[in-house]
C-alpha positions in Angstrom: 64.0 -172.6 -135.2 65.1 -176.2 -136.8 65.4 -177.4 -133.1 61.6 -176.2 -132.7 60.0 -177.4 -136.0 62.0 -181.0 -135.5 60.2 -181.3 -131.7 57.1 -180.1 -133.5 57.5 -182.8 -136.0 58.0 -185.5 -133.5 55.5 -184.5 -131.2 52.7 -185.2 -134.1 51.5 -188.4 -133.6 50.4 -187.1 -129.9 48.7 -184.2 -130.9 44.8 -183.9 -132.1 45.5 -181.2 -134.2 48.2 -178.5 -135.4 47.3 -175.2 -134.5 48.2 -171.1 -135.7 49.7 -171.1 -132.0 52.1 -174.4 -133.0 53.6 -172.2 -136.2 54.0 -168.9 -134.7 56.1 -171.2 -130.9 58.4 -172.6 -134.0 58.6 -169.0 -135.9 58.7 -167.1 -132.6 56.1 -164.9 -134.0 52.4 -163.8 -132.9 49.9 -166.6 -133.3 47.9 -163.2 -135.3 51.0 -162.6 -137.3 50.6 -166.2 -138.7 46.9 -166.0 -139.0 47.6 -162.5 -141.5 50.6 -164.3 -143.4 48.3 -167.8 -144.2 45.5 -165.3 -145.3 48.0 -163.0 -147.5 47.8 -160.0 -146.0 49.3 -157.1 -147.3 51.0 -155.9 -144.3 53.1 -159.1 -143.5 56.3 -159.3 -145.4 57.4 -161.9 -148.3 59.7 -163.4 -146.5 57.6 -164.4 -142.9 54.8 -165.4 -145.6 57.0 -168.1 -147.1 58.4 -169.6 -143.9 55.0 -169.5 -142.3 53.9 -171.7 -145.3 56.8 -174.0 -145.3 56.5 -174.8 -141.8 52.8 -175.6 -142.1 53.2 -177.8 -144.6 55.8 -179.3 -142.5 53.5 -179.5 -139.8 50.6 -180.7 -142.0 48.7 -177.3 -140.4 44.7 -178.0 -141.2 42.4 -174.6 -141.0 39.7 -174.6 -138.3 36.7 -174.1 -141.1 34.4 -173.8 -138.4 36.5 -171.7 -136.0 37.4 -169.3 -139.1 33.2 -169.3 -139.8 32.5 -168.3 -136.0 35.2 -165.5 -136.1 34.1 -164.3 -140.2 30.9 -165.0 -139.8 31.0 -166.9 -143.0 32.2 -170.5 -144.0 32.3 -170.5 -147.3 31.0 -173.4 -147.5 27.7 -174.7 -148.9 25.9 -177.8 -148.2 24.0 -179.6 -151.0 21.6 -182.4 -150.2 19.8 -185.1 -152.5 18.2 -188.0 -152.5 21.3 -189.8 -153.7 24.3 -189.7 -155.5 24.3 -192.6 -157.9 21.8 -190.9 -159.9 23.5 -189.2 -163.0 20.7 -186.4 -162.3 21.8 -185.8 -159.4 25.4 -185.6 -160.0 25.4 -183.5 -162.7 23.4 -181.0 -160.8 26.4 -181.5 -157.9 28.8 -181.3 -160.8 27.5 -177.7 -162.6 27.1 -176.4 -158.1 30.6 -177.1 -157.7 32.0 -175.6 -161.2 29.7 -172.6 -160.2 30.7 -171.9 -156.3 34.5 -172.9 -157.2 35.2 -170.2 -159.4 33.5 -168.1 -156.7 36.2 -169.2 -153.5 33.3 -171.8 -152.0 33.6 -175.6 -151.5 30.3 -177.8 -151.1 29.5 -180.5 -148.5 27.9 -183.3 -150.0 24.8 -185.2 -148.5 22.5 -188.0 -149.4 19.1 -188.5 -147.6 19.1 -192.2 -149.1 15.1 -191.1 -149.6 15.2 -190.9 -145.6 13.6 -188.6 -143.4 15.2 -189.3 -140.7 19.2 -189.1 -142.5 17.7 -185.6 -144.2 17.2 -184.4 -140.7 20.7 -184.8 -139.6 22.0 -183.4 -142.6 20.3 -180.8 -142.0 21.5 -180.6 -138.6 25.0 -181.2 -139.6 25.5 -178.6 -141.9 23.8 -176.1 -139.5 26.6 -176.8 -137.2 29.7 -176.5 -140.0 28.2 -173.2 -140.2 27.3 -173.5 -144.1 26.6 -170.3 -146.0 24.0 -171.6 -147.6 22.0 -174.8 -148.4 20.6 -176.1 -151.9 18.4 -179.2 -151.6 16.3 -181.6 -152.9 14.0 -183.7 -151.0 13.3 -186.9 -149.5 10.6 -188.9 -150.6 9.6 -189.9 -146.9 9.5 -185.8 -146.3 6.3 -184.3 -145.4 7.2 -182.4 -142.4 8.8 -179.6 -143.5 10.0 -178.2 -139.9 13.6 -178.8 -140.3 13.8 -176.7 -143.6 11.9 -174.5 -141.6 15.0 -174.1 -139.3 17.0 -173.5 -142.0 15.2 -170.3 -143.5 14.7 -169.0 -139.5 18.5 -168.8 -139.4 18.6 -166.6 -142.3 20.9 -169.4 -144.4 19.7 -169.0 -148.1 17.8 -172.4 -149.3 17.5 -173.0 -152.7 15.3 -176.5 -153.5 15.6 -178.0 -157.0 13.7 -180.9 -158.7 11.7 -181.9 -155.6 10.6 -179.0 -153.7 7.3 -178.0 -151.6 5.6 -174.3 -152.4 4.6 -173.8 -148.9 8.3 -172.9 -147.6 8.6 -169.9 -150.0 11.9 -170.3 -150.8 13.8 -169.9 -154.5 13.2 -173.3 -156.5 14.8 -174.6 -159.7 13.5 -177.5 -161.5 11.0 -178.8 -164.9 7.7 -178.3 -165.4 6.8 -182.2 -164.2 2.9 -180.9 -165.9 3.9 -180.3 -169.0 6.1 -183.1 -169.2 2.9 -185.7 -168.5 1.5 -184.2 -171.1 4.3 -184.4 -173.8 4.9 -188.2 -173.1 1.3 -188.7 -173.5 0.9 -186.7 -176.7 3.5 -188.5 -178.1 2.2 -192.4 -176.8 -1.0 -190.9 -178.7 0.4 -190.1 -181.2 2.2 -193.5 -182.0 -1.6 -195.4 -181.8 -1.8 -196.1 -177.8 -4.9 -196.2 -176.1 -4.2 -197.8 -172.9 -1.8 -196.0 -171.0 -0.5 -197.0 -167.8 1.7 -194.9 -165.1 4.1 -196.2 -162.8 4.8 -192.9 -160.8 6.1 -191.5 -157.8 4.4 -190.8 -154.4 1.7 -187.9 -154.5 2.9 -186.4 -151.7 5.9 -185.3 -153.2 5.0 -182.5 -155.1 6.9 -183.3 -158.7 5.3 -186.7 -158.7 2.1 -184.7 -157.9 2.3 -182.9 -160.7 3.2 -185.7 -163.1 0.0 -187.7 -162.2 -2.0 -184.1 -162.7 -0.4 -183.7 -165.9 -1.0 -187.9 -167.2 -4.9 -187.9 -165.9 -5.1 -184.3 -167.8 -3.8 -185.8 -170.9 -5.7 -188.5 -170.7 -8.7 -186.2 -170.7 -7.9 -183.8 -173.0 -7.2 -187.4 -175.7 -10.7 -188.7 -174.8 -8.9 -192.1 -173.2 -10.6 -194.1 -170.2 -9.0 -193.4 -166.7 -8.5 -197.2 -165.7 -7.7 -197.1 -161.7 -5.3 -200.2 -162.1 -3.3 -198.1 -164.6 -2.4 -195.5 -161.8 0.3 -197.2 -159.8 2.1 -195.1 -157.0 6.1 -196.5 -155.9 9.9 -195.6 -155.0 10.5 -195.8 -158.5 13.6 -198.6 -157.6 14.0 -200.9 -160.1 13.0 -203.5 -158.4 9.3 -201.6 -158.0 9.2 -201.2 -161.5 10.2 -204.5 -161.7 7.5 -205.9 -159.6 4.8 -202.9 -160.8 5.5 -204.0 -164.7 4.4 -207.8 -163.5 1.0 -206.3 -162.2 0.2 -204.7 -165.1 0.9 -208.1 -167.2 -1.2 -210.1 -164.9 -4.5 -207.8 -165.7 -7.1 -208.9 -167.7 -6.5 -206.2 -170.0 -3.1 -205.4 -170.5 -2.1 -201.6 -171.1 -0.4 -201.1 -174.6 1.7 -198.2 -173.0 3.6 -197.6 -169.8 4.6 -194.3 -168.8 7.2 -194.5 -166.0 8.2 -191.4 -164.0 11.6 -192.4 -163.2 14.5 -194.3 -165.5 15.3 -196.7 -163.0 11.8 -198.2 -162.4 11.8 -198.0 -166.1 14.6 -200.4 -166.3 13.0 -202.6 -164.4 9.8 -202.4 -166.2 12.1 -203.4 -169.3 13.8 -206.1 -167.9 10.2 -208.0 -167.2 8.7 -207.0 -170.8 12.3 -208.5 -172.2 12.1 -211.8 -169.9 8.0 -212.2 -170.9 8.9 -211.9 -174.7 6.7 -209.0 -175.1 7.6 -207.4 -177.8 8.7 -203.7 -177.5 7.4 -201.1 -178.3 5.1 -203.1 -180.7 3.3 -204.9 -178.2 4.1 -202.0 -175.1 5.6 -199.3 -175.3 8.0 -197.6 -173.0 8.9 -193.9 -171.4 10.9 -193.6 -168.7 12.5 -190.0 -167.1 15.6 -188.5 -166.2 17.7 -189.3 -169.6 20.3 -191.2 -167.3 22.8 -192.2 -169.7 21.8 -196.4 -169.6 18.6 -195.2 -171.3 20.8 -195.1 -174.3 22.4 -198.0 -173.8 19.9 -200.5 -173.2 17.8 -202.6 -175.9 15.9 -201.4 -176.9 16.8 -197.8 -175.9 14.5 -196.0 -173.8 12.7 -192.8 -174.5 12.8 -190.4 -171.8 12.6 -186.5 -170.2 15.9 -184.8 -170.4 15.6 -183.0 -167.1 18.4 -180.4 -168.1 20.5 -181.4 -165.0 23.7 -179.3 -165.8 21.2 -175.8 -166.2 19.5 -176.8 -162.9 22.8 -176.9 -161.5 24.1 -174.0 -162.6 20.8 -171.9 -161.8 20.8 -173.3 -158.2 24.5 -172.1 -157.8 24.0 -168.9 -159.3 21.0 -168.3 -157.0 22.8 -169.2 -154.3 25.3 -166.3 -155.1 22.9 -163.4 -155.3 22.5 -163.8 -151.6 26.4 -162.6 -151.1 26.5 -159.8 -152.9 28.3 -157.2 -150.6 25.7 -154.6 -150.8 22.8 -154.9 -148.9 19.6 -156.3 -151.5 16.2 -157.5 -151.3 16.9 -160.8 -152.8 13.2 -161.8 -154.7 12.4 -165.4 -154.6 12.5 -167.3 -158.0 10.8 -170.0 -159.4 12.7 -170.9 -162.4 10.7 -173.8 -164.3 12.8 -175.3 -167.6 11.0 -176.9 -170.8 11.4 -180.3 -170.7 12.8 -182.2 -173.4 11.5 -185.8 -174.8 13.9 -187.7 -175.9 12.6 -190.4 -178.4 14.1 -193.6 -178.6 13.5 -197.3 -179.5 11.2 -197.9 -176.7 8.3 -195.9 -177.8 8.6 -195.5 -181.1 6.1 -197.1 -183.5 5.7 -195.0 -186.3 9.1 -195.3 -187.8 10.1 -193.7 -191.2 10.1 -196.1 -193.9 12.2 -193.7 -195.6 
């Protein structure tokens, strides 16, 4: 056997990949004895266990995931899309998937649309083809055609969208209520003595963004303050664009005392050109952002912002995910689970301090 294993060894750096076939040649065993012994199985002895082991190590023997998935039927693997990963949104949510599926025997393959179409598309594609159990997404802000997701639920894979999400693919979602959250920034801009309130938001066609201009020119309504066209401004929410959005609203005749900005990142921007025009904040302007990422805190003056409840997202979207493998047969009920969101109130907005 050392004789075999040592030609094994050497023959390596020629070979693609080690295989069950290379370990049972050295063992002089069935390739389906080695296949039950690497899986545990109750019927193969201690003993051929442990040398199967040591002489995959030694072999550095990788499973076939997608040959094992093809065979099984499942991967045990779920792929996970968002828009990017240097959000701290968005990797918390990947954070509270992983701790979730781990515990359960699944690993998740991580992808990032970059806010692409296109890239979302061959994720999508991708993932199909590692045989994923299941797939828990959130959108590009280019998406509008929703065919590819559509392939997704005409396979039968489980798709759970959180955060950004569309209603007409009927699928289980997990996010805030982006409404109710216009209206709490709002209220609380009021509430301080604004009158002029400006949004820097997202893209309508993406539904959260949507929502959140519903939910500002609502507010707005329901406080008796003018809808000002010029005040409604539609981006990527980069920093750079609320960079460059915060500069249009200083050039108007009539500057806004208020800025509500629907991402964190645009609202850094947006702080960086009130900080570099001496305008005094929040005195002069104040400032909301959304998200909570952890610079808000950071910055001066801090930023108030939406606590999104990232980690619970995560967690839901995971657990979700897992009522579709339950071994008995069930008629799994699509959920919309919508979290209170949370404003957090910082240096940015706040006015009315307490003497006291």
């Amino acid at each position: 056997m050392v004789n075999r294993l040592n030609k094994y060894i050497k023959n390596l750096n020629t070979k693609k990949r080690t295989t069950i076939k290379d370990i049972a040649n050295v063992l002089n065993i069935s390739a389906a004895a080695v296949s039950k012994a690497l899986h545990n199985n109750s019927r193969i002895s201690d003993k051929t266990k442990k040398a199967v082991k040591e002489v995959a190590k030694k072999l550095n023997y990788q499973p076939n995931h997608l040959a094992s998935a093809l065979r099984s039927g499942k991967s045990k693997l779920v792929g996970v899309i968002v828009p990017r990963t240097n959000s701290h949104f968005f990797s918390s949510v990947i954070q509270n998937i992983e701790e979730v599926l781990n515990k359960k025997g699944y690993n998740i393959i991580i992808t990032q649309s970059n806010e692409s179409y296109k890239k979302e598309c061959a994720n999508i594609n991708t993932l199909l083809f590692t045989q994923v159990d299941g797939i828990i997404a959130s959108m590009a802000n280019e998406t509008i055609d929703l065919q590819y997701y559509e392939k997704i639920k005409s396979k039968g894979i489980p798709l759970i969208l959180f955060d950004r999400g569309e209603n007409d693919l009927n699928v289980d979602y997990i996010g805030i209520d982006d409404y109710h959250s216009s209206h709490i920034i709002v209220e609380h801009l009021v509430a301080q003595g604004c009158k002029r309130i400006a949004h820097i938001g997202g893209y309508k066609r993406t539904r959260i963004y949507n929502n959140r201009i519903k939910g500002y020119l609502d507010a707005l309504k329901k406080h008796h303050l003018p809808l000002d066209e010029e005040l409604l401004i539609e981006t990527n929410l980069s920093t750079e664009n609320g960079r460059e959005k915060m500069q249009e609203l200083l050039n108007l005749k009539i500057r806004p005392d208020a800025v509500y900005v629907a991402g964190d990142y645009a609202a850094l921007g947006a702080l960086q050109v009130l900080n570099e025009n001496n305008i005094k904040v929040p005195d002069e302007m104040a400032l909301v952002g959304f998200g909570n990422e952890p610079f808000t805190n950071m910055v001066t003056p801090g930023i108030t912002s939406v606590n999104q409840h990232s980690p619970e997202i995560g967690r839901l979207a995971a657990e979700t995910f897992l009522n579709y493998t339950k071994k008995e047969p069930i008629t799994q009920e699509l959920k919309k689970q919508i979290l209170d969101a949370e404003l957090i109130v910082r240096a940015s907005s706040n006015k009315k301090t307490d003497p006291f």
